[in-house]
Phi, psi and omega in degrees: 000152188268146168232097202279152181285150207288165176306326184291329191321141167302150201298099151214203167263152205304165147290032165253004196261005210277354175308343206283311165297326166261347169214083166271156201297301188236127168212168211237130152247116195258101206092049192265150205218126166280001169290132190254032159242008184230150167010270179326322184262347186266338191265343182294301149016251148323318192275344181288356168276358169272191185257342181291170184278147184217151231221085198261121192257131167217122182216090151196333181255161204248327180222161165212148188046348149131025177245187199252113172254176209234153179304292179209165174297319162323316176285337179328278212130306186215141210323124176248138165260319178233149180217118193253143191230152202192064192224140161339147193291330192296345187255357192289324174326301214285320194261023167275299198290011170277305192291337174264356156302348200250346173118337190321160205215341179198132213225128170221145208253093187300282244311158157253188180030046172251243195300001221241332203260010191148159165289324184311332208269317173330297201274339162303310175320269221305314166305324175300341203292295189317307194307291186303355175269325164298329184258038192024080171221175166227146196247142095351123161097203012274198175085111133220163200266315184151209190211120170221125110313084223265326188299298195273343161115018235230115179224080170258020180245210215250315169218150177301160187230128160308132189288140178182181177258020170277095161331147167215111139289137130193126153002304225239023338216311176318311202251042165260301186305318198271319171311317185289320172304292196310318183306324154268359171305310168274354150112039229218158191214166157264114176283357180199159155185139195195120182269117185299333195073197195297331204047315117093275127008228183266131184222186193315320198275339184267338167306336165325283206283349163295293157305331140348295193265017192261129177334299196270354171269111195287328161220197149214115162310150174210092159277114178228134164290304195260127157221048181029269159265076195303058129230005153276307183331303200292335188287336170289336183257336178305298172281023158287296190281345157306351174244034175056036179231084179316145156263164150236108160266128183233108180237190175214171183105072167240346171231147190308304170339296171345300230280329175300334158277339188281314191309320214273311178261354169209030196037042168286174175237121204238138221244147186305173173291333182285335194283342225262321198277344166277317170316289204328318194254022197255315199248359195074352122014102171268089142306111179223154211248011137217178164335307184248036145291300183319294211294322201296315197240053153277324179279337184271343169294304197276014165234348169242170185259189179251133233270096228321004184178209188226004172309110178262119172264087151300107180239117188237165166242042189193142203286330198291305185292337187273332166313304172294314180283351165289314188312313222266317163273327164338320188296307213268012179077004192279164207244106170273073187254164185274151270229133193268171215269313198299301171312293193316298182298333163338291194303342192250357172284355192240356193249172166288183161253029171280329212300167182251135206217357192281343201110072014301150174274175153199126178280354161081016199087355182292341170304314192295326173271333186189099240264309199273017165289344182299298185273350180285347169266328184289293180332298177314308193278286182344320203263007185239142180305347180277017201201104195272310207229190198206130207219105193245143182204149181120223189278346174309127200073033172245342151328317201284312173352312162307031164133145166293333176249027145277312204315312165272347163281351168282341182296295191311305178317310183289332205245039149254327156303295199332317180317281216273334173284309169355293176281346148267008204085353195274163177249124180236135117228194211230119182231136181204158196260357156265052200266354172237052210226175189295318193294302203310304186312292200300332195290341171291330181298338197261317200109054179247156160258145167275110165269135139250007182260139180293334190286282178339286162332301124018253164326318204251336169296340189278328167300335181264350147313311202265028182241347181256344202277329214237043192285186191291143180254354202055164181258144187278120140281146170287132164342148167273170196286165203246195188262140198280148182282129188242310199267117165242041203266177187325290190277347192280328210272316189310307196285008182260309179285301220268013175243009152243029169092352168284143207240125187250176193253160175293124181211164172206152191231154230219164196218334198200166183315286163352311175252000169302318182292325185317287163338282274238344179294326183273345192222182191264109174280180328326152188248174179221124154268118145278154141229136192278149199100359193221123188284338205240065158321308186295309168263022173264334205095006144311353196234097173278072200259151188057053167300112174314292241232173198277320175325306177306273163347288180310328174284341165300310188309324200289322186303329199275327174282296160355294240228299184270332203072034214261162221265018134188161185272178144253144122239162212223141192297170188245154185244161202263137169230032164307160191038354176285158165265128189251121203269131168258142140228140168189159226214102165246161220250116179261127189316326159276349193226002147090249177269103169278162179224119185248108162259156167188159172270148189092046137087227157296333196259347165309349151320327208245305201275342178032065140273072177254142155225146159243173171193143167306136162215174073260152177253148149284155180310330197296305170320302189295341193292286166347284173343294192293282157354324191264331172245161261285322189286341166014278209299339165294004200242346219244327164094082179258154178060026156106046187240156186267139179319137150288172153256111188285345182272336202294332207259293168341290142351268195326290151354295205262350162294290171342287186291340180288320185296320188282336190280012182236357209235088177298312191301346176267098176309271059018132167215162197210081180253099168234111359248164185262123187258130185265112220206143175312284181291028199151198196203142155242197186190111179241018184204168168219192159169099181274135177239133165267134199290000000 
């Protein structure tokens, strides 16, 4: 199917257009070299194994590799569709502009030390990037690993990859190679691969969507440092898994160390971890924080399903492996409850009668007596309403050892679960300490994924809980922009939020004694003096709470200017926060993924206490509801410990007004209320403070 680019995309021709990069007709390597410690000789290499015609440039040699080569692409003669290039950065210009004089359509650029080395290097890439977008081609890289296609027959890249159906994105050619080992380790291969590189170009979210519509690819890997516009990415991917091609993402910046490597190796700019765990679960995004999380539940997206709940059935064949794996789901949230009478006797109908059948099963030696019970119980749990998913551990496919004609009935045995889970529908997966034997192969040949570790197993039946507990909320469109904000000062800011419906407490801001009483005449004591002008007031001693009396106020008034000076005050009616919670919410504008939505608990004190959740927004209340809900302190929002609930829609309201005004205000860096008092009857907003980016 053809797949078009999101509206935001950067200018060029659709990614839909990308055949050109994966089944090109014809293609030229512009630097193919017999030195065999350099590019140029390892992807000439590769491409000669195929069968399309490849063009191999060099000018200064007469052969390469023992064929015969030609001086620049333009001499070829007859028509190149990809031009793979792998000549010094100082030489790269010349041979882009070679390669699209030759008719190329799609350039994908090994060179180094181009936008990655300086700005100069910046600005050359950024003219190469105009030129090629101009003769409508699209360039790969530069800095980059190659291309490869299995379908088409296409190996441009630097080392062969095991043939499969897994899209591979990446950054990083290094964790393009170690993803690619772990994968066959389950027996799982690659269907594609294209190293982003420099992004300069074609950057991750249009490989997405390429890989989106490609036949052979069943899910997709992503390593990305950098991802420009993250909310075309999330929008690429989101419309990924609707066309039944899960993403798995491995990114980095969750620790500074992180962040100092990325910067350092492709000059990325690496977008934070909350922001990043928000996108994920905002498009349905599988985050995961290495290689082998990627490769483990890369096998359980293309072979298992996702499961109706999280009741889990343990079946094991040792009482000791059926203990650990409940504990190990048990870790993973999953609900290891016991088994209603009717399934049990089912289950004991097929075991001996030492086995334990309540949940955990243990078959008690019944594998050893009799090899197909294994699938006459996997039957049984699968097929009851009592059991969303079914988590087998222990010794299976270490059976066939006994003997050739065990050997061959664990075969049988195995593609008969494989079968029978099919055929009901159910989610099995299987951790075993035979993980690499004819039973374990025949039940991944049937669609089962295989472990060998309990944990993983584990870990990875608990992500496909949580893809059905926890689906994708989608990414919020943005707003059109509203007339931009210029004044941010206290009170500009305060009327800017109450005309968007967020509800303040009664205040007036005062300059002098003289109109302090005037206010203060208008409102209700007790009063709050702030002084305005200061972000952190509150920890100078700025924030003056509970003023009886007109005595008090003055004296608050004289100390606070005495001390700070601040070029005018608030005062504000004091609000009853009897039973209140005090909530920071605010909305910040992230250079890739645009207005995050922050909530979190403790005020002034959130800082301290870091209970934060995000999400893209703009949010709806039903969301902002979510949000609130989700962190770790919930229940003080919920009514713990004999405290009366708050109103969660009054506070959920707030949230979700805040972020539709920052999603209309692009120019607003920080929009901020700490604190928001979350209260039995209502929401207040009892403070505001806007930063323009």
């Amino acid at each position: 199917m053809t797949i078009t680019l999101d509206a935001t995309s950067r200018s060029g021709p659709a990614a839909g257009s990308l055949a050109a990069l994966f089944s090109p007709n014809a293609v030229a390597i512009i630097g193919a070299s017999d030195d065999t410690r350099k590019y140029g000789n390892w992807i000439a290499v590769q491409a000669l194994k195929g069968d399309r015609p490849v063009h191999l440039v060099n000018r200064t040699r007469a052969t390469v590799l023992g064929r015969a080569a030609v001086r620049s692409a333009v001499s070829v003669g007859s028509p190149i569709d990809l031009a793979v290039i792998a000549v010094p950065a100082a030489g790269f210009e010349e041979a882009v502009d070679d390669a699209l004089a030759a008719g190329a359509r799609a350039i994908v650029g090994i060179s180094a030390g181009l936008g990655e080395a300086g700005e100069e290097g910046r600005r050359l890439e950024e003219r190469i990037t105009a030129k090629v977008r101009a003769a409508g081609a699209r360039m790969l890289g530069p800095n980059c690993l190659g291309v490869l296609d299995h379908g088409s027959g296409l190996t441009l890249a630097s080392n062969e990859f095991p043939v499969g159906s897994i899209g591979v994105i990446s950054q990083s050619g290094n964790m393009a190679l170690e993803l690619a080992t772990l994968l066959v380790d389950h027996g799982l291969g690659v269907s594609r691969f294209a190293s982003l590189g420099n992004q300069a170009d074609l950057d991750a979210a249009d490989l997405i969507e390429a890989y989106a519509g490609h036949e052979g690819t069943a899910a997709i890997a992503v390593y990305c440092e950098d991802f420009h516009d993250g909310r075309r990415f999330a929008r690429a991917a989101e419309r990924a898994a609707e066309a039944g091609k899960p993403v798995v993402l491995l990114t980095v910046g969750a620790t500074d160390a992180s962040v100092r490597n990325a910067k350092s190796h492709t000059g990325a700019m690496v977008s934070s971890g909350i922001v990043v765990d928000a996108a994920c679960r905002a498009a349905g995004i599988e985050q995961v924080s290495s290689p082998a999380q990627m490769a483990h539940l890369l096998q359980a997206l293309v072979r298992s399903r996702v499961p109706r709940g999280s009741r889990t059935a343990v079946f094991a064949d040792g009482g000791g492996q059926a203990s650990v794996a409940s504990d190990c789901a048990a870790a993973q949230g999953l609900e290891v409850a016991e088994f209603p009478a009717e399934l049990q006797a089912a289950v004991a109908a097929e075991l001996p009668a030492t086995a334990a059948v309540s949940n955990p099963v243990d078959v008690a030696g019944g594998g050893e007596q009799d090899i197909m019970c294994f699938p006459r119980v996997l039957e049984q749990l699968t097929a009851s309403p009592a059991v969303d998913a079914t988590l087998m551990s222990g010794y299976f496919g270490g059976y066939g050892s006994y003997g050739p004609e065990l050997a061959a009935r664990e075969i049988e045995a195995a593609r008969a679960m494989a079968a029978s889970t099919a055929a009901c529908g159910g989610t099995v997966v299987v951790q075993t300490m035979n993980w690499q034997s004819a039973g374990a192969d025949a039940l991944r040949e049937g669609g089962v994924p295989v472990y060998r570790g309990i944990e993983e197993a584990a870990w990875v039946l608990g992500r496909l809980a949580r893809r059905q507990a926890e689906p994708a909320t989608g990414i919020p469109l943005l707003p059109a922009a509203a007339t931009p904000v210029r004044d941010t000062g206290y009170y500009p800011s305060r009327a800017l939020l109450a005309g968007a419906g967020i509800p303040f407490i009664p205040a007036a801001e005062v300059s002098t004694e003289e109109e302090l009483l005037g206010a203060a005449a208008g409102l209700s004591y007790p009063l709050v003096l702030k002084a305005l002008g200061d972000d952190h007031k509150s920890d100078r001693g700025g924030v003056i709470l509970n003023i009886a009396d007109e005595p008090g106020l003055l004296t608050a008034w004289r100390d606070v200017t005495a001390r700070l000076a601040p070029p005018a005050c608030s005062v504000e009616q004091m609000a009853d926060l009897s039973g209140a919670v005090e909530l920071l919410v605010g909305i910040r504008r992230d250079p890739r993924f645009g207005p995050i939505v922050l909530v979190g608990l403790g005020g002034v004190f959130a800082e301290i206490l870091r209970d934060v959740r995000c999400a893209l927004g703009p949010v709806s209340v039903p969301q902002a509801r979510d949000l609130l809900l989700s962190l770790r302190g919930a229940a003080l929002l919920t009514g713990a410990r004999g405290r009366a609930p708050v109103d969660l829609d009054a506070a959920a309201d707030v949230v979700a007004r805040l972020s539709e005004l920052a999603a209309a205000h692009p120019e607003i860096a920080e929009i901020e209320c700490n604190p928001v008092a979350a209260m039995p009857g209502g929401a207040l907003a009892l403070d505001a403070r806007i930063v323009l980016g």
